[in-house]
C-alpha positions as CSV (number, residue, x, y, z in Angstrom):
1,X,-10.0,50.8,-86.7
2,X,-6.5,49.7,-86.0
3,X,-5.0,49.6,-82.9
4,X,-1.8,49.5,-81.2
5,X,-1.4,47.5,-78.4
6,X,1.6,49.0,-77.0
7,X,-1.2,52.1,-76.3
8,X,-3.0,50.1,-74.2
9,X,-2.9,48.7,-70.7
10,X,-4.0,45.2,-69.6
11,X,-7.9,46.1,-68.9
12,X,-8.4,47.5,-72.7
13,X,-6.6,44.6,-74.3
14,X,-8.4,41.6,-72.2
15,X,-11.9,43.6,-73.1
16,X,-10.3,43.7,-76.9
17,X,-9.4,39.7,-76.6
18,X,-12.9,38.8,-74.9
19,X,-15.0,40.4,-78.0
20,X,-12.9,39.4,-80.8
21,X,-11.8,35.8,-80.0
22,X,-15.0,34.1,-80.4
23,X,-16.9,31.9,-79.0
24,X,-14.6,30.3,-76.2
25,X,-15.6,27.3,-74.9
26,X,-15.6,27.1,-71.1
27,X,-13.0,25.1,-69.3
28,X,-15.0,24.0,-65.6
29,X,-12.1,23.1,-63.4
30,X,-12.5,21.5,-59.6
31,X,-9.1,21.4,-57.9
32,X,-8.8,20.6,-53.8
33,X,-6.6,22.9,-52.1
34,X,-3.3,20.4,-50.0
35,X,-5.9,21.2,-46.5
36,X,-8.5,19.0,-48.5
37,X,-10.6,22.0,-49.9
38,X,-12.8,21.9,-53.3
39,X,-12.8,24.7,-55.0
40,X,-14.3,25.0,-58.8
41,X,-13.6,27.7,-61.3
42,X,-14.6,28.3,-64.8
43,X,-11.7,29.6,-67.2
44,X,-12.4,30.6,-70.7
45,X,-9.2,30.5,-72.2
46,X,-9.5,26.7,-72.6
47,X,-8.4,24.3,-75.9
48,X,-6.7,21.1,-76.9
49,X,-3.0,21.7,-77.0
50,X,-1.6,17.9,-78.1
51,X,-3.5,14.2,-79.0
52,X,-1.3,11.5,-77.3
53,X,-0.9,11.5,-74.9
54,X,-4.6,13.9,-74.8
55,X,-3.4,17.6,-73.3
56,X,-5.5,20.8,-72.5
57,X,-4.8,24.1,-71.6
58,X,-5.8,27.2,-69.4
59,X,-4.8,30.3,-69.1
60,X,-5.3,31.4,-65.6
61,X,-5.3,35.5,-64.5
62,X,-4.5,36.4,-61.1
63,X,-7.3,37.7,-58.9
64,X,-8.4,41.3,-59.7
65,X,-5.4,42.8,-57.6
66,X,-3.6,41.6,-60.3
67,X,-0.9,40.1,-57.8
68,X,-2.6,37.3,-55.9
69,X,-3.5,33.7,-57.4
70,X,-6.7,31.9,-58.0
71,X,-7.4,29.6,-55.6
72,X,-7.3,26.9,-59.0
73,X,-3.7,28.2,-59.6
74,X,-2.6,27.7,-56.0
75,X,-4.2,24.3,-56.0
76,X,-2.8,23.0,-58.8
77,X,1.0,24.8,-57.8
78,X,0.4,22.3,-54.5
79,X,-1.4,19.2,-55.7
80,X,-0.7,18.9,-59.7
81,X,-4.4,17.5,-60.3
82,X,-7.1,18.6,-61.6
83,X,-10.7,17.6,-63.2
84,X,-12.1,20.1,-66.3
85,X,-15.3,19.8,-67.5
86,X,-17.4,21.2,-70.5
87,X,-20.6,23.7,-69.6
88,X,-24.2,22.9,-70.4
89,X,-26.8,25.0,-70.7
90,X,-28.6,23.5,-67.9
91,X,-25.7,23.9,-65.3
92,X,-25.1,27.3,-66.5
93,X,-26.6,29.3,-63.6
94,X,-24.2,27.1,-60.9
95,X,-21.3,27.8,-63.4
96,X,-21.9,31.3,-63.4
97,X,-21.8,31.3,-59.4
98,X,-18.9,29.5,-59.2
99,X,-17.1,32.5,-60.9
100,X,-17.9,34.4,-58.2
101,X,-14.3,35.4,-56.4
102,X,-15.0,33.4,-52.9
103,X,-12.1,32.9,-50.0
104,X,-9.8,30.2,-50.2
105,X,-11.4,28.4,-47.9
106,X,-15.1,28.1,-49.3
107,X,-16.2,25.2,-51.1
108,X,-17.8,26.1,-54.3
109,X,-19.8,23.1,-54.6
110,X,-21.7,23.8,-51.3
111,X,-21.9,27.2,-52.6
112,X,-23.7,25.7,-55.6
113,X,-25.4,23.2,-54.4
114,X,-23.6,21.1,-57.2
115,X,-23.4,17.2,-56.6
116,X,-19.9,15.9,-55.9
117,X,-18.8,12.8,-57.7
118,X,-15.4,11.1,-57.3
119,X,-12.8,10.8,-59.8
120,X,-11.1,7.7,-60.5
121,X,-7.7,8.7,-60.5
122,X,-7.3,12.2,-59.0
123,X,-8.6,13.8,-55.5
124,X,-10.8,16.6,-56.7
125,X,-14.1,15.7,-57.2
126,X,-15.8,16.2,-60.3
127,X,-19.5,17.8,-61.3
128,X,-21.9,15.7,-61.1
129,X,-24.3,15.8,-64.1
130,X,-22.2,17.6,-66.5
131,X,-21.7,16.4,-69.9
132,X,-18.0,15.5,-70.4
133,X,-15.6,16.0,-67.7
134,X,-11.5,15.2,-67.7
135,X,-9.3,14.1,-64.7
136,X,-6.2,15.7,-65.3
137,X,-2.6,15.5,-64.5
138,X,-0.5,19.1,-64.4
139,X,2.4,18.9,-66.9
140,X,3.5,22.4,-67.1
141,X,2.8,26.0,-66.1
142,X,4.0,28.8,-67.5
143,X,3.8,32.4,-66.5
144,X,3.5,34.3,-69.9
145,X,3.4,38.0,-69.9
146,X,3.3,41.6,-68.2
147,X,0.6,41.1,-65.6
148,X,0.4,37.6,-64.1
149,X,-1.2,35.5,-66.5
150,X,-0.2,31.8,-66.6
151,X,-0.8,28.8,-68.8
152,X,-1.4,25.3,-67.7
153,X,-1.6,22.2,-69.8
154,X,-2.9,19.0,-68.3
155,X,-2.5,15.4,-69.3
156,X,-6.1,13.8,-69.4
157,X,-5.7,10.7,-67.4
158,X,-9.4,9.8,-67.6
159,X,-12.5,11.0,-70.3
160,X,-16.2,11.0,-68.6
161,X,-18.6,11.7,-70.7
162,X,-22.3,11.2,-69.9
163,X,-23.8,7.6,-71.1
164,X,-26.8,9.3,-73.2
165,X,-23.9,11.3,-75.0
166,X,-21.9,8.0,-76.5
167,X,-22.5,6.6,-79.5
168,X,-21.0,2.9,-79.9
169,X,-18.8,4.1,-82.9
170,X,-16.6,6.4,-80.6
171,X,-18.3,9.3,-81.2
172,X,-19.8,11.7,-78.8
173,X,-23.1,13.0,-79.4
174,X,-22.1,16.4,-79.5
175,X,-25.4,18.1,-80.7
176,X,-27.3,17.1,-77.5
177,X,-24.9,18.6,-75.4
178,X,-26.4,22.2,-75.1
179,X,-22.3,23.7,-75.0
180,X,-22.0,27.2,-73.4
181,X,-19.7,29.6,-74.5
182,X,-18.3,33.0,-73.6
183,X,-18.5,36.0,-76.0
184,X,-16.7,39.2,-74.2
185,X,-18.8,39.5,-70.9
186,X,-22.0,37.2,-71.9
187,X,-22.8,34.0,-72.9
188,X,-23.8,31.9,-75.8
189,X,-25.7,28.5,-76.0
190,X,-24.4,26.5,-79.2
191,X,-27.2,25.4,-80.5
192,X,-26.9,25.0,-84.2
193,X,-25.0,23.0,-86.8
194,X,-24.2,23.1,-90.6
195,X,-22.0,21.5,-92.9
196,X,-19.9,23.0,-95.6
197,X,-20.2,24.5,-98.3
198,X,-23.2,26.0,-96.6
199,X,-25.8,26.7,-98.7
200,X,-26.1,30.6,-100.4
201,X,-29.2,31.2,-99.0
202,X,-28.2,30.5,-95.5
203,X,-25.3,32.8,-96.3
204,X,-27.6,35.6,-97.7
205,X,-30.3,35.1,-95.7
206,X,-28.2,35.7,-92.5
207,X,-26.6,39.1,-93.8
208,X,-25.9,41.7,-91.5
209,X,-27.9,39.8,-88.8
210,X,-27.3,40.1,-85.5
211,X,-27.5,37.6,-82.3
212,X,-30.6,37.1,-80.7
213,X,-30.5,37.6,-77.1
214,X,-32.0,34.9,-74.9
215,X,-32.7,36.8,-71.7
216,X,-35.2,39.1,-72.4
217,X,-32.7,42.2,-72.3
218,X,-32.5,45.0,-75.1
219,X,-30.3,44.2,-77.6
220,X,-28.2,46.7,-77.1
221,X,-27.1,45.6,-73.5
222,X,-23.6,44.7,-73.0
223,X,-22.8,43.5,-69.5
224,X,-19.4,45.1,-69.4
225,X,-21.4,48.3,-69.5
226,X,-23.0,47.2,-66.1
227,X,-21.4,48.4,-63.0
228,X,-21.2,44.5,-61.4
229,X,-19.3,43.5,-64.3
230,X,-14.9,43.1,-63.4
231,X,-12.3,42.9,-65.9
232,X,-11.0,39.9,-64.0
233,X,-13.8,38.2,-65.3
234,X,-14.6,37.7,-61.9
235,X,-18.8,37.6,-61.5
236,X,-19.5,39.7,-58.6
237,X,-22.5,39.0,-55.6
238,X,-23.5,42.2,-53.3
């Protein structure tokens, strides 16, 4: 199949981008609006962008009217701060709440019933109990394209990452972390590790397999098939 973007309108190609770019780890963001209101988010166009000073990025779409901010956009436009963290398995339920697309003037955390915890440099609070989390300082943001999309890299001021995760030689224990990632409309636990060259018979043996699905559902399910599903990536409550 080849495909022409040019054919295509925003919808198709983020549903094109969501199954093909794969996985993509999940940026957690807390911001606080300039009235002194949390709000958490979780974006899934998240990476590194520089080393030194540290810098991340997110891309950030606007709600599904495809005019009017996020609330994290709007909060980081007015206060330049903001804390990101990395998903767990076991927070992934609150995570996936969070995504839900609440007024400006709800606080997520209550929402969630996540514990706050302060940051040591920055207002927004961060999660309490997740794995790794980054206070960050806005450097830039950038609107890039057709339909309101905008990039924002932050300088990590501060690195939190959970005492049980460190290991004295600097390195982060990174296969008891349980990371979440997105694949199109679903989600994926990492949960296993090779080295290369992998072996051939892990190669061969793992032909033509498929993922397993973890939540009981056929395995042909797709969750953009299901009618609560929004191309904003927006979860959605009734």
């Amino acid at each position: 199949m080849i495909i022409d973007p040019q054919q295509l309108g925003a919808p198709a190609l983020y549903k094109i981008l969501i199954g093909t770019v794969l996985p993509r780890p999940i940026g957690w963001v807390s911001t606080v609006s300039a009235a002194g209101v949390p709000n958490l988010a979780p974006f899934s166009f998240f990476t590194v962008v520089a080393r030194k000073p540290p810098m991340v990025s997110l891309t950030i779409q606007p709600r599904a009217d495809l005019a009017t901010p996020k609330d994290t956009l709007a909060n980081m436009r007015e206060t330049g701060e903001f804390a990101v963290h990395i998903v767990s398995l076991a927070q992934v339920n609150e995570m996936h709440l969070s995504a839900v697309d609440h007024p400006a003037d709800v606080d997520e955390f209550a929402v969630t019933g996540l514990e706050r915890q302060p940051c040591d440099l920055i207002r927004p609070p961060r999660v309490a109990g997740a794995p790794v989390a980054m206070e960050c300082r806005v450097k830039r943001i950038v609107g890039l394209g057709e339909v309101g999309d905008h990039v924002v890299i932050g300088e990590v001021l501060r690195f939190h990452v959970r005492d049980d995760l460190w290991h004295p030689n600097g390195r982060v224990d990174t296969a008891a972390i349980q990371p979440v990632g997105r694949l199109a409309a679903e989600y994926t636990v990492v949960d296993t590790t090779f080295a290369c060259p992998a072996p051939a018979e892990l190669v061969a043996g793992r032909a033509g397999s498929r993922m397993r699905r973890l939540d009981g559902r056929d395995a042909g399910w797709a969750a953009v098939d299901d009618k609560h599903w929004s191309a904003s990536g927006n979860a959605r409550i009734d």
